[in-house]
C-alpha positions as semicolon CSV with decimal commas, in nm:
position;residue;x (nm);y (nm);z (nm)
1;X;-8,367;2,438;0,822
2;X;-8,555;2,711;0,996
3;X;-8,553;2,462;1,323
4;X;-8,280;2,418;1,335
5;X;-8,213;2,789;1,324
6;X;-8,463;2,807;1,577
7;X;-8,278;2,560;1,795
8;X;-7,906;2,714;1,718
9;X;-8,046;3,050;1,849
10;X;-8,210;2,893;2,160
11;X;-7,869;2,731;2,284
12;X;-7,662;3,012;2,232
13;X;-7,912;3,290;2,405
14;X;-7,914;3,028;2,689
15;X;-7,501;3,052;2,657
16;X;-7,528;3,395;2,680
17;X;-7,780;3,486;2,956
18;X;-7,581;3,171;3,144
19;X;-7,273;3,375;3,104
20;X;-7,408;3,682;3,233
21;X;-7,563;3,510;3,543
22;X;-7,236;3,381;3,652
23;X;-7,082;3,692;3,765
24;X;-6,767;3,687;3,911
25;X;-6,766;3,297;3,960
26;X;-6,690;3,343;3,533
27;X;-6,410;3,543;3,597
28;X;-6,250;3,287;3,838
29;X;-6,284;3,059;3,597
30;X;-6,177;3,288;3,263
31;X;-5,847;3,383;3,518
32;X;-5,781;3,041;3,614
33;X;-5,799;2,962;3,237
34;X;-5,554;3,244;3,123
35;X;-5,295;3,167;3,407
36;X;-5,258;2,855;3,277
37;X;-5,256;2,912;2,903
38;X;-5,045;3,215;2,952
39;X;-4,771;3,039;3,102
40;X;-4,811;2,716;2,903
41;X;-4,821;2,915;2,608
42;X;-4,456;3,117;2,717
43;X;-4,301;2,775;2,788
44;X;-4,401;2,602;2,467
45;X;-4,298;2,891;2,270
46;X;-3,993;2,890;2,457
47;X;-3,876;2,519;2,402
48;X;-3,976;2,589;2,018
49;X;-3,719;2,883;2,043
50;X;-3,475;2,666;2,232
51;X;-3,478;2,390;2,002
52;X;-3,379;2,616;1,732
53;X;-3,127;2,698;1,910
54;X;-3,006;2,370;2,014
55;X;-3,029;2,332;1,648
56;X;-2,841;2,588;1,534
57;X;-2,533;2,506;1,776
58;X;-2,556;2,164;1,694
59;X;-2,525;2,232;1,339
60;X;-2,166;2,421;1,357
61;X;-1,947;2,215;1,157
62;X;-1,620;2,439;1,262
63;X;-1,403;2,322;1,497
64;X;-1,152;2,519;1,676
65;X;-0,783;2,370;1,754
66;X;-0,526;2,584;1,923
67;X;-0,141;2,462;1,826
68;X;0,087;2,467;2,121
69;X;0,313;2,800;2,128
70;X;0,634;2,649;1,930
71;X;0,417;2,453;1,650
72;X;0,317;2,637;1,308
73;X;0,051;2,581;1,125
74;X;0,187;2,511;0,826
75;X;0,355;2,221;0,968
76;X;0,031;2,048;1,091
77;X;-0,205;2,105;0,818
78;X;-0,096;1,815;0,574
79;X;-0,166;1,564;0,906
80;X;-0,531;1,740;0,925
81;X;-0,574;1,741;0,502
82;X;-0,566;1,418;0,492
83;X;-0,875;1,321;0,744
84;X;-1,162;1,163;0,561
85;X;-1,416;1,392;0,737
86;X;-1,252;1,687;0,671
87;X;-1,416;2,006;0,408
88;X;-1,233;2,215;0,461
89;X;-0,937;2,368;0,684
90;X;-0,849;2,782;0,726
91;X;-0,495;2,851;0,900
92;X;-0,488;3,193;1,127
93;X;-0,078;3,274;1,208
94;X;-0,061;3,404;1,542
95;X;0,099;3,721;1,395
96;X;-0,276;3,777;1,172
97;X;-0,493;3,705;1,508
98;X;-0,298;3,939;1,687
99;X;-0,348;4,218;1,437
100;X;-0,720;4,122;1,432
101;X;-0,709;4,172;1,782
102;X;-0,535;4,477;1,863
103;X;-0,722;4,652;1,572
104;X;-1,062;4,495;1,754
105;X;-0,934;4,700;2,055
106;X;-0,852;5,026;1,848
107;X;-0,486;5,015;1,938
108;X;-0,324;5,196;1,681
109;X;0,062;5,106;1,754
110;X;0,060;4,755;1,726
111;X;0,464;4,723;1,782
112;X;0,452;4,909;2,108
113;X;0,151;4,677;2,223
114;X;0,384;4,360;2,121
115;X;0,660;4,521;2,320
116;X;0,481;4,580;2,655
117;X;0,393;4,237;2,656
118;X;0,704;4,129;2,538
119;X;0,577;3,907;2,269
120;X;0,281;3,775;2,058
121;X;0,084;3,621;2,331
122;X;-0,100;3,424;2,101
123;X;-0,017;3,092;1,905
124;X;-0,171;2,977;1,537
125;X;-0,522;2,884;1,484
126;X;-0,633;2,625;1,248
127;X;-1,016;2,643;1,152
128;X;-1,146;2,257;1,027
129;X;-1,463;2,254;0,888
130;X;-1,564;1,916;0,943
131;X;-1,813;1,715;0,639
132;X;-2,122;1,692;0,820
133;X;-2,252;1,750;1,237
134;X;-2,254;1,356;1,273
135;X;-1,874;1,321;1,216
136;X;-1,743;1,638;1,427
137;X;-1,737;1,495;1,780
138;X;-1,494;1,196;1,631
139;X;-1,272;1,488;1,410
140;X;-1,200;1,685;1,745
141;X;-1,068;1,383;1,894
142;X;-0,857;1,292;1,602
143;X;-0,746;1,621;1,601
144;X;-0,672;1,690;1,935
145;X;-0,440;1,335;1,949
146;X;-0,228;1,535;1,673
147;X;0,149;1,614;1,754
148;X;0,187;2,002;1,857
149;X;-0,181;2,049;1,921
150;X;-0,296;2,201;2,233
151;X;-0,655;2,226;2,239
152;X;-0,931;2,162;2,016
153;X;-1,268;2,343;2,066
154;X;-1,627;2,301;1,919
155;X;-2,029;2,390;2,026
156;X;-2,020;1,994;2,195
157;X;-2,067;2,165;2,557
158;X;-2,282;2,405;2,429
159;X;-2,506;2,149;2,267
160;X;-2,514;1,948;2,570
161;X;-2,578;2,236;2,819
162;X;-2,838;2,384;2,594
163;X;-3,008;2,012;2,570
164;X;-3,004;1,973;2,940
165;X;-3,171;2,309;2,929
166;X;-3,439;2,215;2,738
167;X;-3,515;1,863;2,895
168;X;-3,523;2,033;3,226
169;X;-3,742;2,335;3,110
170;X;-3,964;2,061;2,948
171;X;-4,013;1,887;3,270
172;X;-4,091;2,203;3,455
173;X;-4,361;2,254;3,200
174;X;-4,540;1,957;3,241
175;X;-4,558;1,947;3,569
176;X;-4,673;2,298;3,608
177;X;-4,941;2,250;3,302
178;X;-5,052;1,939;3,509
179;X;-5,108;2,162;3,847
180;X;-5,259;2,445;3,659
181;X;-5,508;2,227;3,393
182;X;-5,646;2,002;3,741
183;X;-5,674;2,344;3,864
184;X;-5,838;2,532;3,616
185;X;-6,079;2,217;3,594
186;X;-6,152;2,231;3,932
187;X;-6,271;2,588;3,916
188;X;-6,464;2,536;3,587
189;X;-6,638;2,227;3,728
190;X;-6,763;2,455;4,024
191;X;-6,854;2,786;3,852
192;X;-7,097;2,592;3,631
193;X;-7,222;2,371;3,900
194;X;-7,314;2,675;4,095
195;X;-7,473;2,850;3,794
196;X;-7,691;2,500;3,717
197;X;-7,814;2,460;4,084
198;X;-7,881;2,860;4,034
199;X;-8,142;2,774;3,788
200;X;-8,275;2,481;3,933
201;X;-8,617;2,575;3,912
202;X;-8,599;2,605;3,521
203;X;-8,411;2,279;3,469
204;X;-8,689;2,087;3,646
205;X;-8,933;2,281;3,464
206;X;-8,798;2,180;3,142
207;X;-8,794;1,806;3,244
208;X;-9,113;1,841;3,357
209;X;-9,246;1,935;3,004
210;X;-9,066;1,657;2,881
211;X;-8,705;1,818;2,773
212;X;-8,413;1,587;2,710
213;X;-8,094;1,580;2,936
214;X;-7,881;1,694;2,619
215;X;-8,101;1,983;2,555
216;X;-8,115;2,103;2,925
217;X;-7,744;2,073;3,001
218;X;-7,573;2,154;2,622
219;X;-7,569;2,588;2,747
220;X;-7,358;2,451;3,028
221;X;-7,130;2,304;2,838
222;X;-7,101;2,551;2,620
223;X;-7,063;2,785;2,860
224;X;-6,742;2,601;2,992
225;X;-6,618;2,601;2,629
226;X;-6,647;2,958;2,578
227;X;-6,460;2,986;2,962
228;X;-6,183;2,806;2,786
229;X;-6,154;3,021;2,470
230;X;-6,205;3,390;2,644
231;X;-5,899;3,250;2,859
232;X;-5,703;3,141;2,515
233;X;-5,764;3,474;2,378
234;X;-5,690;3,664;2,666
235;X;-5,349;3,474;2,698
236;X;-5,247;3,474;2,340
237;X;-5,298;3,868;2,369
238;X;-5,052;3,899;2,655
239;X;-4,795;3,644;2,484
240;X;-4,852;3,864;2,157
241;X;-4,739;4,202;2,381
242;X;-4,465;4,118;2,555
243;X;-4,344;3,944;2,198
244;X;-4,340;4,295;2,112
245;X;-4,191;4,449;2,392
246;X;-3,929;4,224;2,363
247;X;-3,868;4,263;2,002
248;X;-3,856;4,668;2,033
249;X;-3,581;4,596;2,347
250;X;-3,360;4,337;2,141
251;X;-3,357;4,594;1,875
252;X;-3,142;4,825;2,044
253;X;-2,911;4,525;2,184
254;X;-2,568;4,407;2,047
255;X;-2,505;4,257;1,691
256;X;-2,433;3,935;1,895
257;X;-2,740;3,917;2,053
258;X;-2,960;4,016;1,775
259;X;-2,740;3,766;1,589
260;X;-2,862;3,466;1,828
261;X;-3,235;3,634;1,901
262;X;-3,278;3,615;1,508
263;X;-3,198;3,280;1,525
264;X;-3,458;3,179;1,741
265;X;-3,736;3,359;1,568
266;X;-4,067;3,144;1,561
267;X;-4,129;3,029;1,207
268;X;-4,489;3,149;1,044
269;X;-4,639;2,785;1,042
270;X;-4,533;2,822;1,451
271;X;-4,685;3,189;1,530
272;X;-5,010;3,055;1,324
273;X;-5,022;2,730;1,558
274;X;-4,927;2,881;1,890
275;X;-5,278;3,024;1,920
276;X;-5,450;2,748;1,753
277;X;-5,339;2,535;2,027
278;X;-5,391;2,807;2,307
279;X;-5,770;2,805;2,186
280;X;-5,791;2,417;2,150
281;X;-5,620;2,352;2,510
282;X;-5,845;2,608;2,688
283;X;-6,122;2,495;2,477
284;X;-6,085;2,116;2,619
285;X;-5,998;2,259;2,943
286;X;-6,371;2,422;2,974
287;X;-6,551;2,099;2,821
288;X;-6,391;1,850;3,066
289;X;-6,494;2,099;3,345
290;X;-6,870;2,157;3,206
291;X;-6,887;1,774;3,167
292;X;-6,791;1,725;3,526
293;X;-7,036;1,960;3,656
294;X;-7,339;1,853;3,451
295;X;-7,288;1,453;3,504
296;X;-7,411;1,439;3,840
297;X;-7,741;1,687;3,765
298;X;-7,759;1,518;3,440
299;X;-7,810;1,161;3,611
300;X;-8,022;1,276;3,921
């Protein structure tokens, strides 16, 4: 037990005083490391929040249909009651939905609006709540092959522009990890390189008295490990303030827009991984570029 105390404090006073003989070549490699965790970490969290949202559009079960200006409601709504994948259906006159909407403007004499324009610009509204997401696309086409119906809307473009969103931001992610990790290798790779030919001397020293490979070159790697999980830190710390910048802004924003930001709101099990992984991938990061930089000293 006590040697292998004895050998747990060796390698990580050999970390440390490797750490401190780097100089700025660690910061290149710490700043590398946070770049690219910082803005891996934004775009992960971001196609989290925008599959939430793609989620929460593509769960609307409502769909919209507009009756043409001489058609009633009441006329049409037997026709739509009968549908198999119908719930439910909610009629709006156009007389109601232009109340609604002159009081939503604070006009107070509602006749002497109706007379400027002449008359109700508006026609009736049916609302169909359709049984489940799967069935809605093939209700708004029934619907909208109905007699007196003029248009039938629903969150289908929405769904698809949001998805096209997300594939596209998910690209751009990868490809932009890809540059940034070969990148942030690269710079590991040579920051611990030039700290191992640094202390040359020592390492052939220590072979000389007969000290393993593994032992000589394990502080390197460990150094590059610890590169990786300053860098995670670092980043999580900046994803973690402007979270809260952006919360405190949002707060003072529309109903609407607090409405959709609330919507999008990481869940607990995702804030707890986001860093987990930030650590991990920076972690890795730093041991692939340790590795690289101690194979070739390791077999000469």
């Amino acid at each position: 037990m006590f040697k292998s105390f004895t050998k747990l404090d060796y390698l990580l006073k050999e970390t440390f005083l490797g750490l401190l003989r780097g100089g700025w070549m660690n910061w290149a490699a710490v700043s590398t490391v946070t770049v690219l965790l910082f803005l891996f970490g934004l775009s992960l969290q971001t196609s989290w929040q925008v599959e939430k949202l793609l989620y929460q559009f593509g769960s609307q079960l409502e769909v919209s249909v507009y009756l043409e200006p001489d058609t009633r409601a009441e006329s049409i709504e037997p026709l739509i009651a009968k549908m198999p994948e119908v719930a439910a259906i909610q009629s709006i006159t156009k007389e109601q939905a232009w109340t609604k909407l002159v009081k939503e403007m604070r006009i107070s004499d509602i006749e002497g609006a109706t007379q400027q324009l002449g008359e109700n610009p508006l026609v009736d509204e049916m609302k169909v709540k359709a049984r489940n997401s799967q069935v809605v696309p093939t209700l708004a086409t029934q619907l909208a092959k109905l007699p007196g119906v003029e248009t039938v809307q629903y969150m289908d473009e929405a769904v698809k522009r949001i998805a096209q969103l997300h594939q596209g931001l998910n690209w751009i992610t990868l490809t932009i990890t890809i540059i940034l990790t070969l990148t942030a290798i690269t710079v590991t790779t040579t920051t611990i390189r030039l700290i191992v030919m640094a202390r040359r001397q020592e390492i052939e020293i220590m072979q000389l008295v007969g000290a393993t490979s593994a032992w000589i070159y394990l502080p390197f790697i460990l150094q590059g490990i610890t590169f990786g999980l300053v860098g995670g830190a670092i980043a999580w710390s900046f994803i973690s303030v402007i979270q809260q910048f952006l919360g405190k802004l949002l707060a003072n924003q529309p109903e609407f827009i607090q409405a959709i930001t609330n919507g999008v709101q990481l869940t607990p099990a995702q804030i707890l991984l986001l860093p987990l992984i930030l650590l991990s991938f920076g972690a890795a990061v730093g041991l692939m570029g340790s590795l690289f930089a101690v194979r070739r000293f390791a077999k000469g």
